[in-house]
N, C-alpha and C positions, 0 to 999 in steps of 0.2 A: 602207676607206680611213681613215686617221687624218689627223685636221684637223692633224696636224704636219707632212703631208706637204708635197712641196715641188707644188702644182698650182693655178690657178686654184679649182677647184671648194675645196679646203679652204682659200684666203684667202679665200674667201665665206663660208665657215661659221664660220672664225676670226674675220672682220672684221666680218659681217653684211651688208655693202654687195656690190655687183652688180660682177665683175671682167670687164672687157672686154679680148681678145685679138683685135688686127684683123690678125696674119698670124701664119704659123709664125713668123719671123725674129724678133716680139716673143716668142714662146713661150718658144722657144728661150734669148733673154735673160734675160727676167726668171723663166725655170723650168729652170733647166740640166740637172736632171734627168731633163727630159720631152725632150732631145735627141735626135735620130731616131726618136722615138716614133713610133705611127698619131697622124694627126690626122684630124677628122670636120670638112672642109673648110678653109677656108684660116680663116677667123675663127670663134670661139669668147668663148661667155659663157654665166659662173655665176652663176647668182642664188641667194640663201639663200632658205628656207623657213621662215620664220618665225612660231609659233604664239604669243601670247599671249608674248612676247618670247622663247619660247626656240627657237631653231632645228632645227628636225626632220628636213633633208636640204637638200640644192643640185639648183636646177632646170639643166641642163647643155643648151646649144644650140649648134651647126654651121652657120656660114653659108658657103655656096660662095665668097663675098669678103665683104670689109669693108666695100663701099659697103652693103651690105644692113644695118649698122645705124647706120641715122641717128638721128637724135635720136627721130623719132616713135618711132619700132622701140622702142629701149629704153625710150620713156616706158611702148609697153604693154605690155614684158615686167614694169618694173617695179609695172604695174597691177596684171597679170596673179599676181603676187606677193607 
């Protein structure tokens, strides 16, 4: 995949920062591309990987709804990262 693409996982690797999708309908919006696609549950988030400032890959998760990521959530993905 090329970080020019149009998808959450390469605004992550583009931006560095953690992209959060909390349903298809935002997918859809803000990734027109990714329209009718599969999706791996209803919310979705990319986190970069980043080594010694250079980013090495995007950590990519599926959450069956958006209430599953509250603030804790993403604090430990961001830990996690």
């Amino acid at each position: 995949m090329s970080v020019e693409a149009d998808s959450p996982a390469a605004e992550a690797a583009r931006t560095g920062q953690r992209v959060v999708v909390r349903s298809v309908a935002e997918r859809d919006a803000r990734y027109p591309s990714l329209v009718g696609g599969a999706t791996v549950g209803e919310a979705f988030v990319a986190a970069p990987l980043i080594v010694h400032g250079v980013t090495i890959g995007v950590l990519g998760l599926g959450f069956g709804n958006a209430g599953e990521l509250d603030e804790e959530g993403l604090a430990f993905i961001d830990a996690a990262v």
